[in-house]
PANUVO-853945 format. One record per residue (C-alpha): residue number from 0; residue in one letter; z, x, y. Coordinates in nm, 3 decimals, m for minus. Each point is the difference from the previous one (the first is absolute). Layout:
- resi	resn	z	x	y
- NUM	A	Z	X	Y
...
END
This chain:
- resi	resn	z	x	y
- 0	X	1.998	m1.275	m1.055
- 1	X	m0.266	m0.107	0.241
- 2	X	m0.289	0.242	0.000
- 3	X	m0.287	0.055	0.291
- 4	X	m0.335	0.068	m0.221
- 5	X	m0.310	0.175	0.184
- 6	X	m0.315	m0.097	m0.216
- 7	X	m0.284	0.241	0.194
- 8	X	m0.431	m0.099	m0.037
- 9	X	m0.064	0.137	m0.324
- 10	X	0.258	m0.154	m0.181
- 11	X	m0.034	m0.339	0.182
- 12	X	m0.392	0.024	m0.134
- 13	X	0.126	0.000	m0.390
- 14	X	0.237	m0.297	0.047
- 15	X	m0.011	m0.110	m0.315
- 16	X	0.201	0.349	m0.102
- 17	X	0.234	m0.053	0.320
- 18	X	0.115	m0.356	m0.140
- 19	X	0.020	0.089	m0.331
- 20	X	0.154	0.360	0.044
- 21	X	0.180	m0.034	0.317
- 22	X	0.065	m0.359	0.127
- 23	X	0.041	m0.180	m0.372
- 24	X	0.094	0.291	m0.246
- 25	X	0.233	m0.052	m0.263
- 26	X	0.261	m0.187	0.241
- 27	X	0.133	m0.340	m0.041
- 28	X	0.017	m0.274	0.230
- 29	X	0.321	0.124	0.175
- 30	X	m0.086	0.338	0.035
- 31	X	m0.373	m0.140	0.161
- 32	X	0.128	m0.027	0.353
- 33	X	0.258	0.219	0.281
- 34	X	m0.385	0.155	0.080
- 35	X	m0.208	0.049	0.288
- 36	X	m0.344	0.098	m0.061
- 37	X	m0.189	0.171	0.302
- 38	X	m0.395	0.056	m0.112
- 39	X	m0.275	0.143	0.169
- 40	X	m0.341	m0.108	0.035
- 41	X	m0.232	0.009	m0.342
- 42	X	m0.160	0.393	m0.055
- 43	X	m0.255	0.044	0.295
- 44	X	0.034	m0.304	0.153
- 45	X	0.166	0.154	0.324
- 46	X	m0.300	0.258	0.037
- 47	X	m0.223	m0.289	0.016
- 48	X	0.203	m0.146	0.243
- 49	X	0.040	0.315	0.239
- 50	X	m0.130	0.271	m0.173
- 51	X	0.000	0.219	m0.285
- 52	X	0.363	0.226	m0.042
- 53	X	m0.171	0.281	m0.122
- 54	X	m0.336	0.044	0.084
- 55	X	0.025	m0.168	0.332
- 56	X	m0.307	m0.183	m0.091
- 57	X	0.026	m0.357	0.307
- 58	X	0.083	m0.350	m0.105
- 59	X	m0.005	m0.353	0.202
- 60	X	0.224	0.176	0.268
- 61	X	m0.273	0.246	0.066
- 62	X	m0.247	m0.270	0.044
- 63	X	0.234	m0.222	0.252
- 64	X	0.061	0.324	0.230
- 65	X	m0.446	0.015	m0.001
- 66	X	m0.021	m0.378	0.012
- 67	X	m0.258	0.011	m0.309
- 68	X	0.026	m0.261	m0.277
- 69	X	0.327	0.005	m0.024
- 70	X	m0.008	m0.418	m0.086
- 71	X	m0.243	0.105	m0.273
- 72	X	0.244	0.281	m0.149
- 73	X	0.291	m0.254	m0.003
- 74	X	m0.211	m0.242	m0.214
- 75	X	m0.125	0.278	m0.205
- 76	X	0.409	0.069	m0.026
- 77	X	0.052	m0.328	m0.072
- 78	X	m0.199	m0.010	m0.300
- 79	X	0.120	0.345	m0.159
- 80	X	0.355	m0.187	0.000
- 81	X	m0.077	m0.261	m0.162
- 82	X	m0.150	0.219	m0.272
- 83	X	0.324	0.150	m0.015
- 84	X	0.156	m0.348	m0.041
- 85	X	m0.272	m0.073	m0.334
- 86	X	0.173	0.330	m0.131
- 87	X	0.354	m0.163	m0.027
- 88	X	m0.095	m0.315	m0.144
- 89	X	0.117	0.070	m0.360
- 90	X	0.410	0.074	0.102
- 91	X	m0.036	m0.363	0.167
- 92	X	m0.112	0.097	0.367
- 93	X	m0.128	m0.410	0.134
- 94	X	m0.329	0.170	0.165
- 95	X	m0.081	m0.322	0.188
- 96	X	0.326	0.069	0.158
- 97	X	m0.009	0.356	0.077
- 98	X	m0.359	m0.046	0.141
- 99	X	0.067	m0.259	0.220
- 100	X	0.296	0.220	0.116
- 101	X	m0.214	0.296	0.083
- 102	X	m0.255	m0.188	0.130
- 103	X	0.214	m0.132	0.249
- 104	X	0.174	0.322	0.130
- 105	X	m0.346	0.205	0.029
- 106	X	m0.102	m0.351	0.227
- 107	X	0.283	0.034	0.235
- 108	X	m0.039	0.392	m0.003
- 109	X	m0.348	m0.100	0.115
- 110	X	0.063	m0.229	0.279
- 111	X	0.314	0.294	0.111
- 112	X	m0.290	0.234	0.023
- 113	X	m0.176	m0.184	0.128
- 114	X	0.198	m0.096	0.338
- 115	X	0.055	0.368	0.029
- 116	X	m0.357	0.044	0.042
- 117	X	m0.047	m0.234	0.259
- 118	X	0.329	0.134	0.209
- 119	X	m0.166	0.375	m0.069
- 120	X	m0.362	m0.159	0.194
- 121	X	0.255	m0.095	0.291
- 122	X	0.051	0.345	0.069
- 123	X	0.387	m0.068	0.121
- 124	X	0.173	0.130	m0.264
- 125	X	0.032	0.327	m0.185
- 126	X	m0.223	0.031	m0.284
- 127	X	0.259	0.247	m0.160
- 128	X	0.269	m0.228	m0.038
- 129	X	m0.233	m0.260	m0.150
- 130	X	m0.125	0.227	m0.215
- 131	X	0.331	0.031	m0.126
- 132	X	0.063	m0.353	m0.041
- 133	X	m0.332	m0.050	m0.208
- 134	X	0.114	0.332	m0.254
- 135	X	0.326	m0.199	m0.038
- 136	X	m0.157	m0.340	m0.109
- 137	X	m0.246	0.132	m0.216
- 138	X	0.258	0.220	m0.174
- 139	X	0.187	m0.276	m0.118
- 140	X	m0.268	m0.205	m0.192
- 141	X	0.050	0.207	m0.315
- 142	X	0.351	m0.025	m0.003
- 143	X	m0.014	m0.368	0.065
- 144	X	m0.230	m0.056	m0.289
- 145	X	0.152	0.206	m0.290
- 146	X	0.379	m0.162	0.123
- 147	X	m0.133	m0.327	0.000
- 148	X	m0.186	0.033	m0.351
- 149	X	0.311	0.184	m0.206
- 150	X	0.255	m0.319	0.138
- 151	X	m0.305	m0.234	m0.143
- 152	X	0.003	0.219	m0.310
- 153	X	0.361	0.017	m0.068
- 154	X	0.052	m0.380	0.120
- 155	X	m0.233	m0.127	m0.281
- 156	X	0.123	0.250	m0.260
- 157	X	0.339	m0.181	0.077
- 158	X	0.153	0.219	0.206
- 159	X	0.174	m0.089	0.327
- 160	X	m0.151	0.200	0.297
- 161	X	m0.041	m0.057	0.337
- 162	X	m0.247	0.180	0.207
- 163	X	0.130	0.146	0.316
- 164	X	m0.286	0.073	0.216
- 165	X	0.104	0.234	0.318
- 166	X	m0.352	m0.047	0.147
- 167	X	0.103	m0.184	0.245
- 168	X	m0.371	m0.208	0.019
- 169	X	0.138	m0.360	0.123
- 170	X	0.333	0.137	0.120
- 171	X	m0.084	0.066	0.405
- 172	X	0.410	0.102	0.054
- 173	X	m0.015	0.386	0.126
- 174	X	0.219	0.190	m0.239
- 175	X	0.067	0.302	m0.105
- 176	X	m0.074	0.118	m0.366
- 177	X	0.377	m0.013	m0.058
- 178	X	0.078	m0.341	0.180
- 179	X	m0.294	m0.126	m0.255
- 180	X	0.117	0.171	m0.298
- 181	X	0.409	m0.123	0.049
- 182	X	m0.155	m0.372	0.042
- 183	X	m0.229	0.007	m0.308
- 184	X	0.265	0.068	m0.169
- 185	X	0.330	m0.222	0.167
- 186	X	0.134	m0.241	m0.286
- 187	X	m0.255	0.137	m0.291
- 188	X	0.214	m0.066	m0.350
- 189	X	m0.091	0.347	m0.179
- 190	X	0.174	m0.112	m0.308
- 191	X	m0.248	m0.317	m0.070
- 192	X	m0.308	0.145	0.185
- 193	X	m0.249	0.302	m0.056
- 194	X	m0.102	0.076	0.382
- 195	X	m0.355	0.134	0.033
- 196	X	m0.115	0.133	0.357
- 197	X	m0.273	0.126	0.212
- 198	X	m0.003	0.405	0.010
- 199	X	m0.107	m0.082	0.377
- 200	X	0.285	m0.133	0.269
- 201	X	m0.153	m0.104	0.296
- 202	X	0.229	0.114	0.311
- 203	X	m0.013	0.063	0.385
- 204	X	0.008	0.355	m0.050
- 205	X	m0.316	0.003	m0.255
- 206	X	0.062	0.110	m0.316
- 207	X	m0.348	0.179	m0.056
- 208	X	0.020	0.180	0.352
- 209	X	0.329	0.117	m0.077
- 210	X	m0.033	0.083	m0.384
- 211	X	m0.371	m0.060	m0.048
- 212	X	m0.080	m0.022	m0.405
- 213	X	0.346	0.116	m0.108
- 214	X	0.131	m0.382	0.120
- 215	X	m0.020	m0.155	m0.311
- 216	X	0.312	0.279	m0.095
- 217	X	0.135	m0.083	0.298
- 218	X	0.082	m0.355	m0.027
- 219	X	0.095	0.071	m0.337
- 220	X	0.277	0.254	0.176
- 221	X	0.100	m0.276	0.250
- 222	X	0.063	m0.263	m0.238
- 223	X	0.193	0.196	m0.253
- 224	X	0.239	0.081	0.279
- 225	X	0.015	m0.359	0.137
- 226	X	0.098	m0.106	m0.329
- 227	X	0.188	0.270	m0.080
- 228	X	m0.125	0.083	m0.318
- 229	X	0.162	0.190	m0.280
- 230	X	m0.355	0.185	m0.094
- 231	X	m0.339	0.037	0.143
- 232	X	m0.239	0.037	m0.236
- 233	X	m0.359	0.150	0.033
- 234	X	m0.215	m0.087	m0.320
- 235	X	m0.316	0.238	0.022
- 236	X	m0.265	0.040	m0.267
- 237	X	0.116	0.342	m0.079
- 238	X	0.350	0.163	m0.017
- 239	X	0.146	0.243	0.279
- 240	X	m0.076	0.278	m0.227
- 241	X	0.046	0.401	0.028
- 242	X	m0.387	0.044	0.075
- 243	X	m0.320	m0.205	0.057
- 244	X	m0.040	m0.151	m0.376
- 245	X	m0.380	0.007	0.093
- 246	X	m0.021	0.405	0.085
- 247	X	0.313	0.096	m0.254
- 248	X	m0.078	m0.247	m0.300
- 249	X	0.238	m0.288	m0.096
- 250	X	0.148	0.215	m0.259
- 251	X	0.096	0.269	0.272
- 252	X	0.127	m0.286	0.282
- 253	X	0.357	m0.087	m0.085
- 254	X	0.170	m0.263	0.211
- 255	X	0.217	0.111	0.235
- 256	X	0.309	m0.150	m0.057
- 257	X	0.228	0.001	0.228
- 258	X	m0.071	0.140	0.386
- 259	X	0.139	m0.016	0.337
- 260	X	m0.103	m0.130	0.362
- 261	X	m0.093	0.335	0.110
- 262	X	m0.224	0.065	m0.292
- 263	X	m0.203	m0.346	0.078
- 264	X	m0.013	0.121	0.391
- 265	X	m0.168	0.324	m0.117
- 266	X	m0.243	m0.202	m0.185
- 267	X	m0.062	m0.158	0.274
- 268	X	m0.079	0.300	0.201
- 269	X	m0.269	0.124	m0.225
- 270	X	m0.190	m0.323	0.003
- 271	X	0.187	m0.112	m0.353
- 272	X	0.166	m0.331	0.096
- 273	X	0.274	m0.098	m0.252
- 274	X	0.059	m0.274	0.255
- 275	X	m0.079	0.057	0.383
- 276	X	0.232	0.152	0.186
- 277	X	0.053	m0.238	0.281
- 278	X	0.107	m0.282	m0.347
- 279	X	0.214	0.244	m0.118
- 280	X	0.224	0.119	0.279
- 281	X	0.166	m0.405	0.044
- 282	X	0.067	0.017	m0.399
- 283	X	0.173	0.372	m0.027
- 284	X	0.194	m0.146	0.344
- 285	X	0.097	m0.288	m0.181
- 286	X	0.083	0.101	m0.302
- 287	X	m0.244	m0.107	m0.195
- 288	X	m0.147	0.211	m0.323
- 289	X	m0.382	m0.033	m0.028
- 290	X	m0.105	m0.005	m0.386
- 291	X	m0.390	0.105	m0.048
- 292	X	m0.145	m0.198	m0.324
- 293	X	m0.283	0.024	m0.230
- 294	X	m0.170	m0.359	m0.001
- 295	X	m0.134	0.047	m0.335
- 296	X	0.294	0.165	m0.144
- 297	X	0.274	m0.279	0.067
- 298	X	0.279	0.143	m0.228
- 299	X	0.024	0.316	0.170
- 300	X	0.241	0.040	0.264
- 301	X	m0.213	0.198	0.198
- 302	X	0.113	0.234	0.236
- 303	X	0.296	m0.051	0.282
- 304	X	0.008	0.103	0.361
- 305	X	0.365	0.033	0.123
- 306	X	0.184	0.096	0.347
- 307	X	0.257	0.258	m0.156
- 308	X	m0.186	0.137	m0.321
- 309	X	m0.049	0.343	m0.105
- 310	X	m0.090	0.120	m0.325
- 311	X	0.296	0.136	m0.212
- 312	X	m0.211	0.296	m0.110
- 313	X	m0.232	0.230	0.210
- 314	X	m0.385	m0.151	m0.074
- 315	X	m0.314	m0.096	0.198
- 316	X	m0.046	m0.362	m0.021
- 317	X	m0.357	m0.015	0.129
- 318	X	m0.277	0.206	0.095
- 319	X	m0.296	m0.133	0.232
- 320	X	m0.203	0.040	0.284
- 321	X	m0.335	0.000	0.173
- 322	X	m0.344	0.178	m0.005
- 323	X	m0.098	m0.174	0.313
- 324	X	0.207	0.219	0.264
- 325	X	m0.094	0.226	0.269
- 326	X	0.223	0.373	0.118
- 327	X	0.031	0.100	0.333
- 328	X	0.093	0.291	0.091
- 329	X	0.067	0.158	0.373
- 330	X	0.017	0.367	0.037
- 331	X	0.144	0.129	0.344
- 332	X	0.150	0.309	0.058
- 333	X	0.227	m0.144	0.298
- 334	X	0.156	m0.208	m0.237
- 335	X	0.216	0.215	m0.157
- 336	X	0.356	m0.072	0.215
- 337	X	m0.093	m0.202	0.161
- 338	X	0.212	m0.328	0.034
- 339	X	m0.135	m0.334	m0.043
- 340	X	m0.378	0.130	m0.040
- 341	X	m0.065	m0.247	m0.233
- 342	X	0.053	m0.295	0.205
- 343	X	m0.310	0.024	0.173
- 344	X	m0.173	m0.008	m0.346
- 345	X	0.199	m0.304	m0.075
- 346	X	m0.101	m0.159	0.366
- 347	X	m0.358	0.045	m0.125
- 348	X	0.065	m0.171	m0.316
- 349	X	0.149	m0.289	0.121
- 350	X	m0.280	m0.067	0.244
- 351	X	m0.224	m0.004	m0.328
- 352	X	0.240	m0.212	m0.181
- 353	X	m0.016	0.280	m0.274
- 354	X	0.337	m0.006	m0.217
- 355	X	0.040	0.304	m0.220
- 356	X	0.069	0.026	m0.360
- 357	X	0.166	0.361	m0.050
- 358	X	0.062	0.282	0.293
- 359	X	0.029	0.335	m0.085
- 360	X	0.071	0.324	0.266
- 361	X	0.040	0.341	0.072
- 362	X	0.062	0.243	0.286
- 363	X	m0.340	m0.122	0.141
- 364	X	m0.172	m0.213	m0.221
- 365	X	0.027	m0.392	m0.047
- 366	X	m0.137	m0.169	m0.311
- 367	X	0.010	m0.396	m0.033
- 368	X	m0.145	m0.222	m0.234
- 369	X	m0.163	m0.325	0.112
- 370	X	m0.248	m0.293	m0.162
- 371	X	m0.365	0.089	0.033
- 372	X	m0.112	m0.285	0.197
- 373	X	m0.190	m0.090	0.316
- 374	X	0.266	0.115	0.259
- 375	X	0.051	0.350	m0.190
- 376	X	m0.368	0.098	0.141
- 377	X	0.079	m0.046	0.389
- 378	X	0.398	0.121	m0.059
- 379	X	m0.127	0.367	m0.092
- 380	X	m0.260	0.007	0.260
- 381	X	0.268	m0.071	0.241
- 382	X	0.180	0.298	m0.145
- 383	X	m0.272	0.207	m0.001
- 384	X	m0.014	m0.093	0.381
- 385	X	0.366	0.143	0.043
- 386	X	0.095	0.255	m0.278
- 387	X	m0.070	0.393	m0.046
- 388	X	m0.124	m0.110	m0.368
- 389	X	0.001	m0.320	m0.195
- 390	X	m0.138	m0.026	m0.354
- 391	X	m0.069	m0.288	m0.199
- 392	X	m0.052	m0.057	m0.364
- 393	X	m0.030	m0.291	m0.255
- 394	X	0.283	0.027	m0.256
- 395	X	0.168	m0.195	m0.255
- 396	X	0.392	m0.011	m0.016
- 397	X	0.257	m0.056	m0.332
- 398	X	0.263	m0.118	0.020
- 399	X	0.336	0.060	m0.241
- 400	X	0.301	m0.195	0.094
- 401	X	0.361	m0.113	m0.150
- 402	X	0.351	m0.151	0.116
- 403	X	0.110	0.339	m0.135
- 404	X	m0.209	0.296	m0.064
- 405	X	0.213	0.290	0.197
- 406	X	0.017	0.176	m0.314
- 407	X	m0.093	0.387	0.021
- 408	X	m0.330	0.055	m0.183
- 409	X	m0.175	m0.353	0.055
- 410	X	m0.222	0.143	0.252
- 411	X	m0.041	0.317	m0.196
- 412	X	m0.144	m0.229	m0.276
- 413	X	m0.257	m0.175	0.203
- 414	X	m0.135	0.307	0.198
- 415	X	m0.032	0.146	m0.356
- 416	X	m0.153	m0.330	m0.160
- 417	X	m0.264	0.029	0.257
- 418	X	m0.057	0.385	0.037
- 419	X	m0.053	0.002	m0.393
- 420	X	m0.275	m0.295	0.057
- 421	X	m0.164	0.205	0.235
- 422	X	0.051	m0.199	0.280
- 423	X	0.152	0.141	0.360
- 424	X	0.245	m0.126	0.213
- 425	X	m0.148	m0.020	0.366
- 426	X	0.297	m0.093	0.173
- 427	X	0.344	m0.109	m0.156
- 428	X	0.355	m0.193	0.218
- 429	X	0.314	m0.144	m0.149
- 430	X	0.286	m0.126	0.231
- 431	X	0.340	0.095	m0.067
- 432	X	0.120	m0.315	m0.153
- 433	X	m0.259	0.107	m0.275
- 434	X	m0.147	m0.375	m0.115
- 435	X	m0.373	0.133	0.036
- 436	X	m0.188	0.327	m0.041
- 437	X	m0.328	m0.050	0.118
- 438	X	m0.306	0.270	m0.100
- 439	X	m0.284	m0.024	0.235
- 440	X	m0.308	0.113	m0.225
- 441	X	m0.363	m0.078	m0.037
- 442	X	m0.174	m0.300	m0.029
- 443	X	m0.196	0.068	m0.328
- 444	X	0.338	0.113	m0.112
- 445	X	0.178	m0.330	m0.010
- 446	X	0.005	m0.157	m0.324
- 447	X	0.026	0.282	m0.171
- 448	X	0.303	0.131	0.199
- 449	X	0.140	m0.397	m0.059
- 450	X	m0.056	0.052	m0.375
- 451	X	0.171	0.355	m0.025
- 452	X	0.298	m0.112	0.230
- 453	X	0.063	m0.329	m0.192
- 454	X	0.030	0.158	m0.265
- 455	X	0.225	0.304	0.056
- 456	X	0.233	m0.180	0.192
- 457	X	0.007	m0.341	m0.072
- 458	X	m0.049	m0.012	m0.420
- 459	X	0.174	0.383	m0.075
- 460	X	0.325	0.005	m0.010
- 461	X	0.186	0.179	0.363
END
């Protein structure tokens, strides 16, 4: 059974618990091998490099778009990675080696950005697609450096790997992220070698302008279906669970299980990645079940994501959501009748590249649901511009989904669960395949309307 294994930043940071949990275990020297380990770059490492996920806080890209320092910043890099490298010493990592390694991709990266800057001064070219270009390159140094350190790693602990770096640094053929992928991987023997590779495939199409940070489960996607694996596995540091472990309590955050496609897509929607959905959609084409691990809890089978499942009896599987959303809502009172009024709402939101989460109507009211970000601010001024009435207010949104939850009462149970908690539901929409009921409510409301939901519909009993 050849397997495809995802290892994401967090893990990759606490290798010594990958090799020992994941990559070693309790198998013996035949079962070692028919793997392919994709990993990511070490925790943080990409936000230094472009800039922070989360708090959008800049990195060394930031600094090469300004033209300020950014030599310094890849020497100050430089240095933070070879810490990281001291930190691995003790399961057999040959620093001298993985220095020298690092060292010598942040010196090319250096001398790339380097002639970018100088074709930039020319003033010939477009500064956009350059831009580009430089986001790519630096992108790829963390996933460069953690591949290349686990094959050292698992080399000198007697392992066969081979590290398959998809960088593309010294390879100047123009390829596309699947022409590189099929020849990494053209007359590999699976059976006698443990295949580690670069979360990053560089292509003609640009990976990071096409899939920005959600590349690294990208290539992970492409090379299970070039391979044609039997299982693509996602090890995490926590289980797919029911509920946040961190707002419900471990004891109240049971693992999922067993899910479906649809169910990871409406994770997705809310922000919630299981896996991105632009990984997912060649797998689910292909065939090809996704299995979500615990990296610290290596005997548990964790939970599976299949094409065709459904749960055999009537249950929410997981509740979630976000307290960092924004409603909209447009009152007219021509609405009401008349056809396609909406589009125009939907032109205006597409010039704003504004994507909304949940839509609710009636006769003349529209209510959508969108990320509270930057481009939220000039979209409702627009449609303040054009609209008899348009209100806006911050929200938070929960989630409660299931391969199979069209069983009467469910949503009976959680309007009750939160009406006896004391907290009101704002705006509410399920579609008529009934995988999702989503309760728009307020933002101080959140957790606790996680907590109560988790628990009477996930842990009781349907």
């Amino acid at each position: 059974m050849l397997t495809v294994e995802k290892i994401g930043g967090t893990s990759m940071s606490q290798f010594k618990d990958v090799l020992h949990n994941i990559i070693i275990g309790s198998r013996t020297p035949a079962r070692m091998y028919h793997r392919i380990f994709v990993v990511s770059a070490y925790n943080n490492v990409t936000n230094w490099l472009l800039e922070h996920k989360k708090t959008g806080e800049p990195g060394i890209y930031a600094r090469f778009l300004k033209n300020e320092e950014y030599e310094k910043a890849l020497d100050e890099l430089c240095v933070k990675l070879m810490n990281i490298n001291g930190g691995f010493e003790d399961i057999k990592l040959n620093k001298a080696e993985a220095d020298q390694f690092i060292k010598r991709r942040i010196a090319q990266a250096r001398n790339y950005l380097a002639s970018m800057n100088q074709v930039i001064a020319s003033g010939y070219v477009d500064k956009k697609d350059i831009y580009l270009a430089a986001r790519e390159i630096l992108a790829s140094i963390g996933e460069a450096h953690s591949a290349f350190n686990s094959v050292n790693i698992l080399n000198n602990n007697g392992i066969n790997a081979k590290f398959i770096d998809l960088c593309g640094f010294n390879d100047p053929e123009m390829l596309t992220i699947d022409e590189r992928i099929h020849r990494a991987f053209k007359g590999v023997d699976f059976s006698s070698t443990l295949c580690v590779v670069t979360g990053y495939t560089k292509g003609t199409e640009g990976i990071m302008r096409a899939f920005d940070r959600g590349y690294s489960e990208v290539t992970f996607s492409k090379v299970a279906v070039e391979v044609r694996a039997d299982e693509a596995v996602i090890h995490k540091e926590f289980h797919l669970s029911s509920a946040d472990p961190n707002i419900v309590g471990v004891d109240k955050s049971v693992p999922v299980g067993q899910t479906s496609y649809m169910i990871a897509d409406q994770l997705a929607d809310i922000g919630m990645e299981a896996i991105h959905p632009k990984a997912s959609k060649p797998l689910e084409m292909a065939g090809i079940n996704i299995r979500i691990k615990n990296t610290f809890e290596p005997e548990h089978e964790g939970t599976l994501i299949s094409r065709h499942y459904v749960s055999p009896v009537s249950r929410v599987e997981i509740v979630s959501g976000s307290d960092k959303l924004m409603a909209i809502e447009i009152h007219d009172p021509m609405m009401v009748g008349e056809v396609g009024f909406d589009m125009g709402i939907m032109q205006i939101f597409f010039q704003h590249e504004v994507s909304y989460i949940m839509k609710a109507t009636n006769a003349n009211c529209i209510t959508m649901v969108v990320w509270d970000n930057a481009r939220v601010t000039s979209l409702i001024a627009e449609l303040r511009e054009k609209y008899y009435q348009v209100v806006s207010k911050p929200v938070a949104m929960v989630s409660c989904m299931g391969t199979n939850i069209a069983l009467p009462g469910i949503l009976a149970r959680a309007s009750e669960a939160l009406f006896l908690n004391g907290i009101n539901v704002e705006c509410f929409s399920q579609s008529l395949r009934q995988i999702n009921m989503q309760f728009v409510i307020r933002r101080e409301s959140y957790k606790d309307a996680i907590r109560v939901l988790n628990e009477a519909l996930c842990l009781s009993k349907p």
